[in-house]
C-alpha positions as CSV (number, residue, x, y, z in Angstrom):
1,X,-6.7,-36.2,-20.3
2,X,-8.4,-33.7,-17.6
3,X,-6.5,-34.9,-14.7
4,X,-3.8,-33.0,-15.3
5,X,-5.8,-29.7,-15.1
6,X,-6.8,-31.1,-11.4
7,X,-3.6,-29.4,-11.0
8,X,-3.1,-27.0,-13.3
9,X,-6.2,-24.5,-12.7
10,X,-5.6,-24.1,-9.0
11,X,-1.9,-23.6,-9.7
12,X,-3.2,-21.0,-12.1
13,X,-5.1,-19.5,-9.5
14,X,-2.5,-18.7,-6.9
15,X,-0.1,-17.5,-9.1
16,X,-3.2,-15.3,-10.2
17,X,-3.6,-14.2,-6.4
18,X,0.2,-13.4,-6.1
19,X,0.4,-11.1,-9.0
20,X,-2.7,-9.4,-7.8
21,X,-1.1,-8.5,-4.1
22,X,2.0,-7.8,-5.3
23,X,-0.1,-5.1,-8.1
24,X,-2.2,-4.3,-4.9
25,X,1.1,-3.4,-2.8
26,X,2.4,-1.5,-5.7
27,X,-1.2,0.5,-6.1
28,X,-0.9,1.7,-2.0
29,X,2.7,2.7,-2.9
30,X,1.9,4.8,-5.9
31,X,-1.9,5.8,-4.4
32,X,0.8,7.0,-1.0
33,X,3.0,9.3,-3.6
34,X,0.1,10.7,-5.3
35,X,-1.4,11.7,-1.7
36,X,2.2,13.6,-1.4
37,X,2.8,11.3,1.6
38,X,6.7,11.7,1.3
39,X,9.0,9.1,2.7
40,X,10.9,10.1,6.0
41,X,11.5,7.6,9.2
42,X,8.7,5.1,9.0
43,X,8.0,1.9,7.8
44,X,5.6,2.6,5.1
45,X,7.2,2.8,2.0
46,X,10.0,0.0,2.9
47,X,7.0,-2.5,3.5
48,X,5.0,-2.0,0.5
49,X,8.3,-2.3,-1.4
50,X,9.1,-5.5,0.2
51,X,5.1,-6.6,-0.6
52,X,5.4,-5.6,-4.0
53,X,8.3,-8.3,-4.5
54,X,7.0,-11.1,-2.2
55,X,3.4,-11.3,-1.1
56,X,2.5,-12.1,2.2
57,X,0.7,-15.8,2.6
58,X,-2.4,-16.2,4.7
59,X,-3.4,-19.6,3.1
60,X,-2.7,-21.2,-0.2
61,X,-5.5,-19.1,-1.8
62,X,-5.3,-15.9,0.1
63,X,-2.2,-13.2,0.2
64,X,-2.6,-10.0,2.3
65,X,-1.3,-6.9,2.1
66,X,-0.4,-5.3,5.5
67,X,-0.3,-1.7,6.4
68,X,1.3,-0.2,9.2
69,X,-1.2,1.5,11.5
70,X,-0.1,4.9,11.1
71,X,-0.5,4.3,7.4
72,X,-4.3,4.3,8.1
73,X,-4.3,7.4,10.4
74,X,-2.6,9.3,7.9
75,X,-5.4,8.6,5.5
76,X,-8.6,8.4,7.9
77,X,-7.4,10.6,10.8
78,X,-9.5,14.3,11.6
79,X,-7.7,17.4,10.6
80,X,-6.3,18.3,14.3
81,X,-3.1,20.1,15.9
82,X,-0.2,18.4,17.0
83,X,1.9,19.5,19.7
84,X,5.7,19.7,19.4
85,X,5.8,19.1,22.8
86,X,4.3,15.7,22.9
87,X,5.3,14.5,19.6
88,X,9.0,15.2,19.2
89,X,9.3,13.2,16.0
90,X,6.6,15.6,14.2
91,X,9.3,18.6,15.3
92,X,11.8,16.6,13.9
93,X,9.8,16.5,10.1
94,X,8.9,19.9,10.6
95,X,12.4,21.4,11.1
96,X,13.3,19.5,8.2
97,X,10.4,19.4,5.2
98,X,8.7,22.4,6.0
99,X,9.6,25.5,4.0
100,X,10.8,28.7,5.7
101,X,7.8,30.4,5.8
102,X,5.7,27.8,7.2
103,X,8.7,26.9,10.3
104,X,8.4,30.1,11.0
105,X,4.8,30.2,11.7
106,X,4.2,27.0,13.2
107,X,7.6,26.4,15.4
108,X,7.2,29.4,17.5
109,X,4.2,28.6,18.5
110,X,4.6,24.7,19.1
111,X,2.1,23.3,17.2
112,X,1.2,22.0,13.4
113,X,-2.4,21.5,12.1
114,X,-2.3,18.7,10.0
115,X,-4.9,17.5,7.4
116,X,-5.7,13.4,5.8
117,X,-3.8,12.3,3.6
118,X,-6.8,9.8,1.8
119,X,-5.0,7.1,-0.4
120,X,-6.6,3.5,0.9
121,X,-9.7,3.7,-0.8
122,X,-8.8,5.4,-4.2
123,X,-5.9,2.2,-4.3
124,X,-8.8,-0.5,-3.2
125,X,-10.9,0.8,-6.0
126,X,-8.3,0.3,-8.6
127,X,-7.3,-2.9,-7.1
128,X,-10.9,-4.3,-7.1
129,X,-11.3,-3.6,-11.4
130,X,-8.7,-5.5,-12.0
131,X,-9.2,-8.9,-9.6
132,X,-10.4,-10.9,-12.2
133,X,-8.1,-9.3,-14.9
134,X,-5.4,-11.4,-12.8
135,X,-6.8,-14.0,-11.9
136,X,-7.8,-14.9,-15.9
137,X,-4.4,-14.0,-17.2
138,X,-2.8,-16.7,-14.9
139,X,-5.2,-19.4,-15.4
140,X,-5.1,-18.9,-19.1
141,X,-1.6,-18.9,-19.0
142,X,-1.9,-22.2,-17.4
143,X,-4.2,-24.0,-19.4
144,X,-2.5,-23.0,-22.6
145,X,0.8,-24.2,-21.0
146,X,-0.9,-27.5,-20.4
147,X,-2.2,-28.2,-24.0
148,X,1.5,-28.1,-25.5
């Protein structure tokens, strides 16, 4: 009679574990709007959009959500200037989101201060109350599926 939940419980888990990265993919995404990070030529959004319908596999236990590197400087970097100079892409955004006012005080002079933009920690802290919210739900699901 048990040996059937042998099979049934881990099954239970890693469909718990895939739910939870995709929900951890969405949280970034959200956590990244709510920081006013808006989308514009990087990789960002597209890859936590991609994660949130397919989690990425690191064993048969353990998914991973990965960020691009610039993802993280936006939210740890120091507020510093940039220089249009040697960051052409930056005078591309700012030509293009920046209001009137602020183009014309930060063009003419060639650079842009720019602040954090903190998201990663707010998301990991939403995504850590509900690990075992997941994880139950699917094995639960499981079990009860396996006594019909």
């Amino acid at each position: 009679m048990l040996n059937g939940y042998k099979k049934t419980i881990p099954d239970g888990v890693q469909l718990g574990v895939d739910n939870l990265t995709k929900f951890a993919a969405k949280t970034y995404l959200n956590q990244a709007q709510l920081a006013k990070i808006t989308r514009w030529r990087g990789q960002l959004f597209g890859s936590l959009q991609k994660q949130s319908l397919k989690p990425r596999k690191y064993s048969r236990f353990s998914n991973y959500v990965s960020m691009p590197h610039y993802g993280v400087k936006l939210d740890r970097m120091p507020p510093h200037w940039v220089s249009f100079k040697r960051h052409p892409i930056i005078y591309e955004w700012a030509k293009k989101k920046l209001s009137l006012e602020a183009r014309s005080i930060y063009l003419p002079i060639g650079k842009i201060y720019v602040r954090p933009h903190p998201f990663i920690a707010k998301s990991n802290q939403i995504i850590g109350q509900n690990v075992r919210r997941f994880i139950v739900k699917e094995i639960n699901k499981k079990i009860k599926g396996k006594g019909r």
